[in-house]
N, C-alpha and C positions, 0 to 999 in steps of 0.2 A: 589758260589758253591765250589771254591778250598777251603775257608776252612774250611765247611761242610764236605770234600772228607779227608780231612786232620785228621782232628776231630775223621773220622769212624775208620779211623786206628788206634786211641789210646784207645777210647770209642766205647764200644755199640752203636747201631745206634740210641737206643730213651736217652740214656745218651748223645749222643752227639749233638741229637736235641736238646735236654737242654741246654747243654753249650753255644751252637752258635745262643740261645735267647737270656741267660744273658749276652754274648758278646755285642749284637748287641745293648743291654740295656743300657750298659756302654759304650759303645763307642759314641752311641748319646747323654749321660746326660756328657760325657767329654767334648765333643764338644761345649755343650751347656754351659757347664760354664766358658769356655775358650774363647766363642764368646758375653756371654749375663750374665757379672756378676749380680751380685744383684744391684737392683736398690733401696734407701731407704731403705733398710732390706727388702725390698720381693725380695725372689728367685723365678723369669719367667723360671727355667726350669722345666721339669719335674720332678716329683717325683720317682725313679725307684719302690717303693714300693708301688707304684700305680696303674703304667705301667700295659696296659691292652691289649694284642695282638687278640684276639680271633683266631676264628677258629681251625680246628682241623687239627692232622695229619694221616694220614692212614699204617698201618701195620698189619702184618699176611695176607695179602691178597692170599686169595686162587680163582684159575682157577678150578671149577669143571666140565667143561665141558658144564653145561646146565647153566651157572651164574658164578657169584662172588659173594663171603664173606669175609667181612676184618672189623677188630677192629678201630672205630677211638677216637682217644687221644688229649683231650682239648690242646692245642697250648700255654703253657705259663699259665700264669694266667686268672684268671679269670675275664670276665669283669663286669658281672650280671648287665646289662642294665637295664632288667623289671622282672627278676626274676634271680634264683641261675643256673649258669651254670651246665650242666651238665658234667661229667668230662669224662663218658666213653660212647661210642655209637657202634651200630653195625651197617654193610650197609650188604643188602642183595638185590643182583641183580637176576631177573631169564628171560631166556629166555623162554618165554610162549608158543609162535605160531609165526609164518614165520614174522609177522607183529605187535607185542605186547611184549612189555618190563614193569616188574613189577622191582620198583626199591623201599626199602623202608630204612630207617634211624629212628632208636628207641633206646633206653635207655637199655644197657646190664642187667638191671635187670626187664625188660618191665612192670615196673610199672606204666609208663606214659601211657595215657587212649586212649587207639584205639578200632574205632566203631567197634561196635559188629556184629560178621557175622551174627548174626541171625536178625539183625537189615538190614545189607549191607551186600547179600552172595558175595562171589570174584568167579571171575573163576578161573579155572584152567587149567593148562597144563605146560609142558614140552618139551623143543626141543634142539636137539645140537647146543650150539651156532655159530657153522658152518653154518647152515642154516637158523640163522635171517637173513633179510633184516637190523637188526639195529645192530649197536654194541656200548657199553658203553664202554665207554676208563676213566680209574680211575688213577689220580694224586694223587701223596700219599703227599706229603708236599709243601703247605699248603694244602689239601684233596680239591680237589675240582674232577668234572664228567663233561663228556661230552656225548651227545648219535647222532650217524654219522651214517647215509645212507652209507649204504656198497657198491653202486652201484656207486653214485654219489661224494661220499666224501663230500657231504654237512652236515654240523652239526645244528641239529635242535636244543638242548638243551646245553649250557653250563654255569655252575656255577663257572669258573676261573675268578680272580680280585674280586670275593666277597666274604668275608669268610661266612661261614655256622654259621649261630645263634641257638643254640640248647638248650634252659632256661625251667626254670620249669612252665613257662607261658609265655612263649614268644618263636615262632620260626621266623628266615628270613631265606629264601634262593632266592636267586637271578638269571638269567638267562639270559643272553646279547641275542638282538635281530638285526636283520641286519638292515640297514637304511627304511624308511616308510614299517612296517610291517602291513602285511593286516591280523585282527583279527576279531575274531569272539568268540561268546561265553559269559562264563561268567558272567550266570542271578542267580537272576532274574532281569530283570532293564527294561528299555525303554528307552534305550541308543539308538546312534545309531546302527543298524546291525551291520557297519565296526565297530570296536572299535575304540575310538580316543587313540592317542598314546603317547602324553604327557602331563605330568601334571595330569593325569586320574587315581582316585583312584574306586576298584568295591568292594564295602562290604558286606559280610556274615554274615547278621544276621536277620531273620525270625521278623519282623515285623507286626503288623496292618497297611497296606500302603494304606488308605485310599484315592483315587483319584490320585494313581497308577505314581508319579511324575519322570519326568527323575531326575538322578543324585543322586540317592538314593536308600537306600537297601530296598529291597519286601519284597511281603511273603516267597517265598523260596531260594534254596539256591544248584547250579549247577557248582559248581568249574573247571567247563573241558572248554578249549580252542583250537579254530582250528585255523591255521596258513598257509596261503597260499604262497607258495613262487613262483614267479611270472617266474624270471629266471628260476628255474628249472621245471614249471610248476606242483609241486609236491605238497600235502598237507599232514600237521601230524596235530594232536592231543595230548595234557599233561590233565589227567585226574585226578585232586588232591584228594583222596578219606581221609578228614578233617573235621569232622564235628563242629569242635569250632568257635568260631568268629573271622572273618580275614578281610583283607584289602589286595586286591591284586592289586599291585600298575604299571601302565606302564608308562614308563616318557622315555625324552633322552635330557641329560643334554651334556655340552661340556667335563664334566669332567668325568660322566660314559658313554656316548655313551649311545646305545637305552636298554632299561632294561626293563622284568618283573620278581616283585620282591612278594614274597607270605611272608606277615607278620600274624599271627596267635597268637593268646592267648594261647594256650593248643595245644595238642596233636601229632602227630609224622607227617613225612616228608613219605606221603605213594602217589608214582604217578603210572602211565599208560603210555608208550609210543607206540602209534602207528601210524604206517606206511606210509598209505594210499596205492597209493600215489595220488589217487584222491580225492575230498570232498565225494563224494557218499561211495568209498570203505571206509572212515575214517568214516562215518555214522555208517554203517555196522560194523567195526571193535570194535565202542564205544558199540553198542547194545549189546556185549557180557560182556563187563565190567561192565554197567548200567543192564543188564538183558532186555530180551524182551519186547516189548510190551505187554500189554494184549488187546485180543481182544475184542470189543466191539458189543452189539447184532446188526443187522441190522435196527431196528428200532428206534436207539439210533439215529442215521444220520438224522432223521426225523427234522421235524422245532419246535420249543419247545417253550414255550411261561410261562411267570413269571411276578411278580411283588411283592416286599414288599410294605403290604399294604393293600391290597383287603379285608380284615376285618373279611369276613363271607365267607362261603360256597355256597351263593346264590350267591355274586356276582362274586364268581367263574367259579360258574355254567352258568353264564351270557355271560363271556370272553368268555365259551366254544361254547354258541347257538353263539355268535357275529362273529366269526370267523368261523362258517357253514353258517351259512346269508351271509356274505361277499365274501364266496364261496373263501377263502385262507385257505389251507391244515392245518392243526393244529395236530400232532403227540402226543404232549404230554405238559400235563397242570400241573405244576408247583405250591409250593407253599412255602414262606418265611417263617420266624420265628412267623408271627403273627396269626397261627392256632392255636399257644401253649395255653396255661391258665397261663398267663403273666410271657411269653415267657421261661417258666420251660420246659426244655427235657423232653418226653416222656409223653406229656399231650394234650391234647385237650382243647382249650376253649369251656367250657359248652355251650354261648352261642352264640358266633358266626362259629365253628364248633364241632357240638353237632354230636357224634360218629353216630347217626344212619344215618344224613343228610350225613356226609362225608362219610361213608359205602356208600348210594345209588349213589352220584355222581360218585364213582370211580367205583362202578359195571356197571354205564351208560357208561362211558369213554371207559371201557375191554369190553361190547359189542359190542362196535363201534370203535372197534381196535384200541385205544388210548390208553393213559397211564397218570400214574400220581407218581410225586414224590414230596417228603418231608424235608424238609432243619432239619439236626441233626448239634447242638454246642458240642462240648467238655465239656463246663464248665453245672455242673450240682450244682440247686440253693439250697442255704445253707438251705435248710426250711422242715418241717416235711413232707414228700411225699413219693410215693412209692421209685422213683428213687433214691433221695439221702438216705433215709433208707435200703436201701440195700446194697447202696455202704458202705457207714459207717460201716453197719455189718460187711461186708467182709471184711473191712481195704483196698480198693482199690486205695482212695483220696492220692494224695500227701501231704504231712507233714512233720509239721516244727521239726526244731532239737529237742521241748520238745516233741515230737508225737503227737501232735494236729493238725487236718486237715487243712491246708494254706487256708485260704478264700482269694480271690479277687473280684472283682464287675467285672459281666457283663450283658447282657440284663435283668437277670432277678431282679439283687441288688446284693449280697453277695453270691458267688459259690466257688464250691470245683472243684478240677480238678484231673481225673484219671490219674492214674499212669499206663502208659502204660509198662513200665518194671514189675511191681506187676504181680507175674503166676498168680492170680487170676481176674485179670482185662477180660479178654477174656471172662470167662464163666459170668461175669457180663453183660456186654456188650451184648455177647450171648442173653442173657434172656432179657434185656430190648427190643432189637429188637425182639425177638420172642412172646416176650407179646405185645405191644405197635403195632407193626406190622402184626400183628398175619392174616391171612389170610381170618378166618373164625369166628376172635368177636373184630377184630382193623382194622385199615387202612393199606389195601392190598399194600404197593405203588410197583411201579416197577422197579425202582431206586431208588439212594441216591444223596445228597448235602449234603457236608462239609464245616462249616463255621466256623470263628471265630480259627483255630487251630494252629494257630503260634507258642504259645497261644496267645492271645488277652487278655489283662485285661485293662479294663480303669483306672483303679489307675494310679496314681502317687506314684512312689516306693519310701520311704515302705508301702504299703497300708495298711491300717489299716483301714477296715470298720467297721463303728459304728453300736453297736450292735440294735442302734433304725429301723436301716436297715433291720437287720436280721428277728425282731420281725413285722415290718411293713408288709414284702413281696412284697412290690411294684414296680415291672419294673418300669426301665426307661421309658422316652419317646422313641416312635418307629421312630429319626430324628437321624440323622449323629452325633452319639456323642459326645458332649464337654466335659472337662476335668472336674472332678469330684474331689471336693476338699476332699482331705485326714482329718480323724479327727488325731489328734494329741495325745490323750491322752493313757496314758499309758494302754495299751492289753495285758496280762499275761500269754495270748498264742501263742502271737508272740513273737519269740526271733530273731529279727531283727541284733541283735549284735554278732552274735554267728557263723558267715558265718565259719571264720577260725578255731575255735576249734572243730566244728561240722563235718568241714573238715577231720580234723586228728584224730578225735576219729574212722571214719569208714574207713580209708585206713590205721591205724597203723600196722593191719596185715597182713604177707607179703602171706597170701592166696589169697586176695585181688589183681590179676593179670589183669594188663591193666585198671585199674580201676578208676588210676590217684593219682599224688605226693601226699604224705600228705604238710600239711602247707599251702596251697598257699591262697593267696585271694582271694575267690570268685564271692565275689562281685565287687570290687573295682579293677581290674589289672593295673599293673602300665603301660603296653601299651595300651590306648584306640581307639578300631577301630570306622571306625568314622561312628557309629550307627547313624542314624536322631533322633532318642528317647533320646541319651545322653546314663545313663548308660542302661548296659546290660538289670537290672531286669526293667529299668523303661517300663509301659504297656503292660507286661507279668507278668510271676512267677520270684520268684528270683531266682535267679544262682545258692544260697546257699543250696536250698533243695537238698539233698539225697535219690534219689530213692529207692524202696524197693530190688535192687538188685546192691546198693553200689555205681552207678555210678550219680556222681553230673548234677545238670543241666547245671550249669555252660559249660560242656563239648557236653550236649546232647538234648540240647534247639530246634538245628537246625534239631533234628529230628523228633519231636513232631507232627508235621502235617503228616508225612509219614506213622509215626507208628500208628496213628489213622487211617489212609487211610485203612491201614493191615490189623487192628481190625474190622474196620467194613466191609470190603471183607469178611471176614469169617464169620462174622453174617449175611450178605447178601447172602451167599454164603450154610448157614446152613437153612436160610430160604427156599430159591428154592435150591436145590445141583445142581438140571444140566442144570442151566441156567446162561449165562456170568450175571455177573454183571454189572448196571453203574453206576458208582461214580464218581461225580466230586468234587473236592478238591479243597481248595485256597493256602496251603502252603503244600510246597513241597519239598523235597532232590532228589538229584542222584538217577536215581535208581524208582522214582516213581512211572511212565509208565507201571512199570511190574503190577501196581492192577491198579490204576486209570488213572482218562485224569482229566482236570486242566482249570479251568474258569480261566480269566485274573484278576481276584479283582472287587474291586467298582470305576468303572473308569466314567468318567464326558461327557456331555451331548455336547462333542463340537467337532471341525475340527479336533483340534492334536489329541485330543483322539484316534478318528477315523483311522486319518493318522498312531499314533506309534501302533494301534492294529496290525498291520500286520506285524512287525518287532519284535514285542510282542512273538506272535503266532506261527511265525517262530523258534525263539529261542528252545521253545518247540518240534515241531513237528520235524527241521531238525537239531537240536546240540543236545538234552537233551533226545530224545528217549519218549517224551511222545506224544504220536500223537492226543489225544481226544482234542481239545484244542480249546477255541475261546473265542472273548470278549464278556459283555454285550450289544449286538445289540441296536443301536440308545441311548447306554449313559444311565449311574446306576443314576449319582449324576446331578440336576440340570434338567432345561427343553430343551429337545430336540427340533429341527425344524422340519416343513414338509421336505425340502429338505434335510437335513441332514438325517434323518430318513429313507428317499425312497433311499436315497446312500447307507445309511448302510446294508437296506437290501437287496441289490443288492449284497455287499460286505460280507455278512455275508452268504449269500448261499452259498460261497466257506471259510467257515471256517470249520471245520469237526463238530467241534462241533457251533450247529445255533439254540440261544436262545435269545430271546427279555428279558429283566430285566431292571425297573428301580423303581426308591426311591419311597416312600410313599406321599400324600399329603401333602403339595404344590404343589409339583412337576406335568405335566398335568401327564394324560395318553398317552402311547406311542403303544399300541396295533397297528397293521399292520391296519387295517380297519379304524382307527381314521378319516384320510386325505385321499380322495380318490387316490391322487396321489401315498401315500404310496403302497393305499391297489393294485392299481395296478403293483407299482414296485415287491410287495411279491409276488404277483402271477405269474409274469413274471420269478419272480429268483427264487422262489421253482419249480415251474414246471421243470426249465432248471434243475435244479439241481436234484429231483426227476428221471428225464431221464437220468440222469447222476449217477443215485447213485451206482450203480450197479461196473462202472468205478472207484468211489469212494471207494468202498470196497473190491472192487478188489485190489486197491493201498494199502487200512489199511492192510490189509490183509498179502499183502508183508513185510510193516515194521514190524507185527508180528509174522514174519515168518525167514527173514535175516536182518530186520534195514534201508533198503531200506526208505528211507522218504518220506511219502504223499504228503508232500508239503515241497518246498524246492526255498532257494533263486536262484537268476537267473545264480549266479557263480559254484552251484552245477554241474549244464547240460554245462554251459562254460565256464572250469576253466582257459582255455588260453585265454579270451577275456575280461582285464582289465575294459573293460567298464561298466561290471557287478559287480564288485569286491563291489561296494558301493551301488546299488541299493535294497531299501528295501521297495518300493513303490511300484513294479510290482513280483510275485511270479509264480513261476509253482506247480498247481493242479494237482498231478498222473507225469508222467511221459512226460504228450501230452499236456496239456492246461495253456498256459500261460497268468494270468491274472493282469489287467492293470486297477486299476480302477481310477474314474473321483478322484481328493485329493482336491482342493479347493473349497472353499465355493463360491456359483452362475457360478460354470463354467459349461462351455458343453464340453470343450473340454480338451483333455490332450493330453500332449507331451510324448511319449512311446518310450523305447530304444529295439529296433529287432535287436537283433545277427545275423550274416553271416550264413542264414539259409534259407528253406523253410517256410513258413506259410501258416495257411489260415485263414481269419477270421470265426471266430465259427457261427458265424448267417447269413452272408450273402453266407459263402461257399466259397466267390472267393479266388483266390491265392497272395500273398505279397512273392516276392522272393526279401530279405534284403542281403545287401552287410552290413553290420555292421554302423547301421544307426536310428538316431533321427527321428521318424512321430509325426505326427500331425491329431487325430482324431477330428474333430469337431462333432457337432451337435450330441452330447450324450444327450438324452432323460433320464430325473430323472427316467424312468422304465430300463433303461441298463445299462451294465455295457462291456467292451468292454474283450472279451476274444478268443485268437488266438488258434489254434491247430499249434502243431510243426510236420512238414515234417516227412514222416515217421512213422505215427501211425497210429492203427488201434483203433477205438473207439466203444465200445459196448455201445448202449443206447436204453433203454426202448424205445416204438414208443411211447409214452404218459406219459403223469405226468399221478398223481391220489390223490386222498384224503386222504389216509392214505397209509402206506407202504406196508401193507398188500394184499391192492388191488395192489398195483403198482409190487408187484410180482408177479401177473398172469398176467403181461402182456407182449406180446411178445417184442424181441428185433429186433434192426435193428445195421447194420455197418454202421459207417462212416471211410473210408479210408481216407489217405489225403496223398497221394505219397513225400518221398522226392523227391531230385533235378536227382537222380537216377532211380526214377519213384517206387520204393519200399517201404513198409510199412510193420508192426507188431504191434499183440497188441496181449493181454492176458484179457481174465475170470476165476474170482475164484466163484465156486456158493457153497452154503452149504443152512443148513434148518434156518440162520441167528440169533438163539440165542442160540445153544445146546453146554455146554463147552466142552462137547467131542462129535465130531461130528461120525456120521455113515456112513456118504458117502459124499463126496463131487466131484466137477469137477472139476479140473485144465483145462482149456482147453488153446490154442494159433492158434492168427493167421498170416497168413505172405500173403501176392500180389504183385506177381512180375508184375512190368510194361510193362515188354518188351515179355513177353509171355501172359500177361492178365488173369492171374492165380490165383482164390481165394483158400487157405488152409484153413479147421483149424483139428486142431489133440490134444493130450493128454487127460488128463481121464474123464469118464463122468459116475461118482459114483453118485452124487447127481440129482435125477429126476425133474428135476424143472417143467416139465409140462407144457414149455412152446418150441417155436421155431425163428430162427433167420428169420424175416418174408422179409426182404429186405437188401439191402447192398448200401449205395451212394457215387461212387468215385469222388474224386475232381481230376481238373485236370486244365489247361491253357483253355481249351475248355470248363469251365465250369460245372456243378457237374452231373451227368451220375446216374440214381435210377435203381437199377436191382431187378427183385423179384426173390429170393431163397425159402422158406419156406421148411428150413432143419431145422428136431428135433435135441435139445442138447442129441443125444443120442450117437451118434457117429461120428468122423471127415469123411472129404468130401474133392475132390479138384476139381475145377470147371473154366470152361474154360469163362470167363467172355463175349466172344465173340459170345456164342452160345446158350446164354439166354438173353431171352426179358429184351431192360433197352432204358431206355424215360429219357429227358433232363430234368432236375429241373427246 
């Protein structure tokens, strides 16, 4: 630094960062030829003309009060690792809210490609940087940041000792992490919950992830990470808002110490910093950055039943008598892709569901308060029909650089794929659901299914389907699909070769803002993230195509599923206006949550399945903000068992979203009623859960309200108790019930870790007061599942299960108390009329029991008439559980001396 200091005094200060590079240049190529002459005529030193420093340096930085902005200037020369350095960048800090730091790094002429808000809205605000909790401390040479708890002086993020990579297809920034860092985050994957923390690369890039494997990229794509720091018992959050292909890498080597490192093909250095400082407020904090939840109608909670397969609409109609015989509740009946007229969107098979038979099943189902929905693909089949003739009209298909519509193969053979950037893609879409759907001359359904939308293309890229394909019309087989050999021959509407000039012809104009460098390879990047498919385009679209609003897929591949999601909310949303939508999705971005909830994929018929669902599920419901969320119950791929089956659906009652799916023949059937062992576990577990749903949507309800998570791993509720930190086999349901289910194949029993807490268990009532401690339940019955209430909460639960949800809302409720160690308890009711997306009344209501006075409350609003009343209250206690009858209307709060009304021992 003295002759850096020296230097300023003769030179400008970025002339003299110059100088005291090409010093440092020649001083080590002197060195080096003075130590290491030529050997044989090759010269081993370096070349100075070579010499490649990276990183950048920081100046002009301005203090505005509410952020920072400052210029950064490539450092020397240029290295161009995987594409062309960029030479000038801007950094723009702002401080948002008490607990939120927006920090981004983009290209002073911002033509490098940042997702579109109308794609990803941001939030907003503004505060004086006086009053963050965070503060970002900037190093101007060599540029590097750091962001530090202003209370603690702990530093959560910093990029010093790495330089910043800043290329026209390639970014790294790096960030030192303290020794075993407890992570989270990070999907989609079926990793472990904890993150592992070396040698661990996590990939972004939207997949067909058929049979859902750890260690490999999904269908979607969630770039935000939580980070627990143990010593300070504080939690933060880095929110990467990216949508290109990346690899975000954690390792801790002896030479970099502990690192996470974000490598990416395209697009800008855009994060989120927030606060916490616990997991719950860091929930809460992301929900504002991802956007809310939406909420989901009440009858969506219900038990759902499916299968690819079932052929016809008779033996549809057969599932549905089979499961009123069996006397297991049945919500809503499901149906795959094989209703289609070989498996074409927006068609019917004439004869195995012929429009009038499907019309009468689903009027029978909405009489008898059930429901029905409809699996919709993306890809629409290349063939003369209504659907794909209208699209064509419109110009909505994506298309190749000569404007001819991209074919790929999917179920149906040879399909086009809309272009969801195209303004005219919406009102198409529109009109297929409002024809096809139509209330009063199609199939009424009452949800949606989204499949296939990563995209999904079975090609082998460059696909090139043969036009005996096109002209044939013939679905594949309706079995797990194999690899589909490409024909070879030359196609004169595919211009396969054209990725990079196709490139620069539509970003040569500098109107063209955020839209993405001209030149770069699209296809082919010279850093490859490490897709399971190999290249980018292979088993999708290619990279190369050009949307109809200029921006390549290359960059917006990963949003594909989301913005399908978008498009059909609004067409579901134009069909009824004022009723929630359900949509469930398989590929997904940041951000999701706000329209849909997210099935797990086609995951396999066995124990880990089973086991990584819940670490799955989790990811979603308490990192990513999407709370609708659960696996295919008892296994999509392969034959399920009776015992496995009766676990699942024990285990599946407590997923939010609870759907039985599995594969087509071969494979058996898996209906709850099959095995009577099953069909008695389903009955056991819906009923609990029916009793329970109310508690259930009360929880969703919250996270769609502040982020609050429905379900959350066991470190959320105790973030100072280490022992939790890795467990992703036991979860808390709502706020009060922490569940523990059987994970081995023929066990009864399982080993369950209880935090230094009250309990009690859910079924027998009694009390478990845990010093922070391993049990041992035995003799778990294939019908149970073992589920504790946590000290301290009040529980509202229907007095009875019911058949459909409908009835299960006229039925009164009862309390379960369950005292902490203090002898005091709380809980809350949300009621509304369960599907209206703007509601007219609803209740907030809360309760609190104090122990030591014997005091029941409840108070706040009771807008919504539910019609019904709290018929009983049951406290738990050491002395075992105490039934008191109340029979108070939800009309208005009450406080009641528990001591002076009649109550009888359980």
């Amino acid at each position: 630094m003295i002759f850096t200091e020296a230097l300023a005094c003769l030179f400008p200060y970025h002339l003299a960062m110059l100088v005291w590079q090409m010093m440092k240049g020649f001083l080590v190529l002197g060195a080096c030829k003075m130590m290491m002459p030529s050997l044989l005529g090759v010269d081993l030193c370096p070349s100075q003309r070579h010499e490649c420093h990276g990183g950048y340096f920081a100046s002009n930085i301005q203090y505005t009060g509410s952020g920072i902005k400052a210029d950064l200037k490539l450092a020397g020369r240029a290295c161009d690792f995987y594409g062309s350095d960029l030479k000038d960048l801007r950094l723009t800090i702002d401080y948002e809210t008490d607990n939120r730091v927006h920090l981004k790094i983009y290209d002073v002429d911002e033509q490098v490609y940042q997702i579109p808000e109308s794609v990803f809205p941001r939030p907003r605000g503004s505060i004086p940087a006086k009053d963050s909790s965070l503060e970002v401390q900037v190093i101007e040479n060599p540029f590097s940041f750091a962001v530090v708890r202003k209370g603690s002086h702990e530093t959560i993020f910093n990029t010093s000792g790495s330089d910043l990579v800043f290329e026209s297809q390639y970014l790294k920034l790096r960030t030192s992490l303290p020794p075993n860092p407890v992570l989270y985050g990070l999907g989609e994957h079926t990793d472990p919950m904890m993150l592992p923390t070396t040698d661990y690369t996590r990939t972004f890039w939207s997949r067909d992830a058929g049979m859902v494997p750890p260690g490999t990229n999904l269908y979607g794509n969630h770039p935000v990470y939580f980070e627990h720091r143990h010593q300070s018992n504080s939690t933060h959050a880095v929110a990467f808002i990216n949508s290109n292909g990346m690899d975000i890498k954690i390792n801790n080597t002896k030479e970099t110490g502990q690192y996470l490192e974000y490598n990416t093909v395209g697009g800008i250095i855009d994060l989120y910093f927030l606060s916490g400082p616990d997991p719950i407020d860091i929930a809460r904090q992301f929900s504002e950055v991802s956007g809310k939840a939406a909420m989901m109608p009440y009858w969506g909670l219900g038990f759902h039943q499916c299968r690819f397969g079932y052929g016809n609409i008779e033996n549809v109609a057969e599932v549905v008598k089979n499961y009123a015989k069996a006397e297991i509740p049945l919500e809503t009946m499901w149906t795959d892709i094989d209703y289609m007229d070989g498996f074409k969107v927006f068609t019917l098979n004439p004869e195995g569901f012929p429009l009038d038979k499907t019309r009468e099943l689903v009027h029978q189902l909405h009489a008898q308060d059930q429901h029905y929905v409809m699996m919709v693909d993306p890809a629409v089949a290349y063939q003369d029909y209504p659907a794909f003739n209208k699209g064509k009209e419109d110009g909505i298909f994506m298309k190749t650089s000569n404007g001819s519509i991209y074919r790929g193969v999917v179920w149906p053979g040879t399909t086009a794929f809309p272009d969801w950037f195209n303004d005219k893609t919406q009102a198409y879409w529109n009109g297929q659901f409002n024809s096809f759907f139509n209330k009063h001359t199609g199939v009424d359904i009452d949800a949606l299914w989204i499949d296939m939308n990563e995209p999904s293309n079975f090609c082998d890229y460059p696909c090139n389907p043969p036009e005996g394909l096109i002209v044939a019309s013939k679905p594949l087989s309706p079995t797990i699909p194999v690899k589909i050999a490409n024909v070879r021959e030359p196609n004169l509407e595919l211009a396969v070769e054209s990725h990079r000039q196709h490139a620069i012809s539509q970003h040569e104009s500098s109107k063209n803002r955020m839209k993405g460098l001209p030149g770069r390879d699209l296809i082919n990047p010279k850093y490859s993230i490490s897709n399971l498919q190999g290249s980018l385009s292979n088993h999708t679209v290619p990279t190369d195509i050009i949307h109809a609003n200029g921006l390549a897929e290359y960059d917006t591949h990963n949003l594909y599923g989301t913005m399908m999601s978008t498009a059909s909310r609004e067409a579901m949303l134009l069909r009824r206006p004022t009723k929630r939508p359900l949509i469930i999705t398989r590929s997904t971005f940041m951000g999701a949550g706000a329209k849909v909830g997210h099935w797990l994929g086609d995951n396999v018929s066995d124990w880990g399945n089973y086991r990584r669902s819940i670490r799955h599920m989790l990811q979603f419901a308490s990192f990513f903000q999407v709370p609708m969320v659960g696996a295919d119950v008892c296994g999509f791929i392969g034959d399920t068992t009776e015992t496995l089956c009766a676990r699942w659906a024990t285990l599946g009652a407590f997923y939010t979203f609870y759907r039985n799916h599995n594969n087509p023949w071969p494979a058996i059937g898996q209906e709850f009623y099959q095995w009577p062992i099953v069909a008695e576990a389903a009955r056991n577990a819906i009923n609990t859960r029916y009793r329970l749903l109310d508690y259930i949507y009360t929880a969703f309800h919250k996270q769609t309200f502040d982020g609050t998570p429905v379900m959350s791993p066991m470190m959320f509720l105790y973030p100072n108790d280490p022992e939790t930190f890795p467990i992703h086999l036991q979860y808390f349901y709502g706020p009060s019930l922490l569940i523990s289910p059987v994970t081995e194949e023929g066990a009864t029993d399982v080993t369950i870790y209880l935090p230094s807490d009250q309990f009690y268990d859910f079924h027998t009532l009694q009390p478990i007061s845990s010093n922070g401690s391993h049990i041992t339940i035995t003799d778990i019955s294939y019908t149970e599942i073992p589920v504790h209430i946590r000290g301290g909460s009040i529980i509202p639960l229907r007095v009875s299960g019911a058949k459909t949800t409908t009835a299960l809302r006229k039925l009164d409720f009862e309390l379960l108390v369950a005292p902490d160690r203090k002898g005091n308890a709380k809980g809350e009711l949300y009621l509304d009329d369960g599907e209206s997306l703007v509601q007219k009344a609803t209740s907030e209501i809360e309760f609190w029991y104090d122990g030591k006075t014997k005091v029941l409350e409840m108070n706040g609003t009771f807008g919504y008439a539910a019609g019904v009343k709290i018929a009983n209250v049951t406290i738990l206690g050491d002395a075992g559980p105490v039934s008191c009858l109340l029979g108070k209307k939800l009309t208005k709060g009450f406080v009641i001396d528990i001591g002076r009304i009649k109550c009888t021992s359980v």
